[in-house]
C-alpha positions as CSV (number, residue, x, y, z in Angstrom):
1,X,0.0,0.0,0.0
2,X,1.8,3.4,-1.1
3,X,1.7,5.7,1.5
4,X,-1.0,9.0,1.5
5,X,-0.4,12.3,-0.1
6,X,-1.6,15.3,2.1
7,X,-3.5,17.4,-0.4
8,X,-0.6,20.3,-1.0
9,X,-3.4,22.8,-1.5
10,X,-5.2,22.6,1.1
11,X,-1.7,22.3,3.5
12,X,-1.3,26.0,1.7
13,X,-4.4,27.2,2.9
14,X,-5.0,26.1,6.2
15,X,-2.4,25.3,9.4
16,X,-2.9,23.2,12.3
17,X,-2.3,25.0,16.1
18,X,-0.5,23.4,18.8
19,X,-3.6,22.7,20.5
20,X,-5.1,20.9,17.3
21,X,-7.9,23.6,16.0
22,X,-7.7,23.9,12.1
23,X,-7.6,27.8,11.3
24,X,-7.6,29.5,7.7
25,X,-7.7,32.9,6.5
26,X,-10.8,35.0,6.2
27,X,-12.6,35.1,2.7
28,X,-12.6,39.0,0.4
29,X,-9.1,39.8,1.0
30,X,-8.0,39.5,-2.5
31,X,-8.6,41.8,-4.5
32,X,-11.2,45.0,-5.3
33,X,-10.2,46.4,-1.7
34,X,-10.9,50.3,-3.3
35,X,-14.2,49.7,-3.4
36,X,-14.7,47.8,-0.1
37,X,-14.9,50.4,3.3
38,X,-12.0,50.0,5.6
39,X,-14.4,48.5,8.1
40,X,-15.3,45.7,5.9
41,X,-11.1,44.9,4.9
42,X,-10.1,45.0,8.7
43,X,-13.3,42.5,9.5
44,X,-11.9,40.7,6.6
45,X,-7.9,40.1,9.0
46,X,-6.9,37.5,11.1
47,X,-8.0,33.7,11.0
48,X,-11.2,32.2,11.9
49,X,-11.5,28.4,13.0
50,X,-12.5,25.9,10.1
51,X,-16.1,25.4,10.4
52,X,-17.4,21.8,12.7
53,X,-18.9,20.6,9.2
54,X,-15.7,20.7,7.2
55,X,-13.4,19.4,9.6
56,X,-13.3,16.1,8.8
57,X,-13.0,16.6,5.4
58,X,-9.6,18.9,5.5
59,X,-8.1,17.0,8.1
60,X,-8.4,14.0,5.4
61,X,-6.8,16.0,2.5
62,X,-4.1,17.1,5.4
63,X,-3.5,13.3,5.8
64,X,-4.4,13.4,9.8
């Protein structure tokens, strides 16, 4: 049996904490920031936690 491949774009995308949370980057932070209000770009910062209905698909394609 070969071994599993982590999914490399999903390992670019989201990291795994020391305590085990999966985090990823906030969504609308690409591009067309003019037109956006500052507000809505520094909402847009940090990391969020992956949602519970996704985790056990991206920890799969991690290879955990």
């Amino acid at each position: 049996m070969p071994k599993m491949k982590s999914h490399s774009g999903t390992s670019k995308r989201v990291k795994t904490t020391g305590s085990g949370k999966i985090v990823r980057q906030k969504t609308g932070k690409r591009h067309n920031l003019e037109k956006k209000p500052s507000t809505v770009t520094r909402r847009m910062s940090g990391v969020v936690e992956v949602s519970p209905a996704d985790i056990k698909k991206v920890k799969k394609l991690l290879g955990k």
